[in-house]
TIFIVEX-724319 format. One line per field, with one value per residue (C-alpha): x, y, z. Coordinates in Angstrom, 1 decimal. Example, Ala and Ser with C-alpha at 12.3 -4.5 7.8 and 13.67 -1.06 7.14 Angstrom:
BEGIN
x (12.3 13.7)
y (-4.5 -1.1)
z (7.8 7.1)
END
This chain:
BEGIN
x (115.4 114.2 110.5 110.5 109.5 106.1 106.0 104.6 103.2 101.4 104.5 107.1 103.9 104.3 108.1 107.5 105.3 107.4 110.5 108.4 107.5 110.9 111.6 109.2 109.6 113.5 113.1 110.6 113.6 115.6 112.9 112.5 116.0 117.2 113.6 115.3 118.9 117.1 115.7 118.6 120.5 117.7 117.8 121.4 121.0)
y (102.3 104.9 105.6 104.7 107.7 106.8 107.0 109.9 108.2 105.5 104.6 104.2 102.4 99.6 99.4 99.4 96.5 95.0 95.1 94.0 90.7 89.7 90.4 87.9 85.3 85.4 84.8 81.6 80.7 80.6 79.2 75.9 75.3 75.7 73.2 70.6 70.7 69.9 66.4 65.6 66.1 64.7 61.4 61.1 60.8)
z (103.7 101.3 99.5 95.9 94.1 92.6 88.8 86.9 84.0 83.1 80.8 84.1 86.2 83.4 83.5 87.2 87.4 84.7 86.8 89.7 88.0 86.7 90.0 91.4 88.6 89.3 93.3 92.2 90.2 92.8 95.4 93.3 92.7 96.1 97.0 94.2 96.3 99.5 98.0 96.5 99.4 101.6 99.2 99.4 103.1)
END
């Protein structure tokens, strides 16, 4: 796997950490709905 190049401004650093958190907010996302299958499916058992 390749280093990210690390921003040259303060401007990409923002867009970087931006990114970052949609990132992170997105895997949550997909952490609690994958959490909220399970107990259905452990309830259905």
């Amino acid at each position: 796997m390749m280093k990210k190049q690390i921003p040259d401004s303060i401007e990409a650093c923002d867009a970087e950490i931006e990114q970052t958190e949609q990132k992170i907010r997105q895997l949550e996302n997909q952490s609690k709905m994958i959490d909220r299958r399970l107990a259905i499916e452990k309830r259905q058992e």
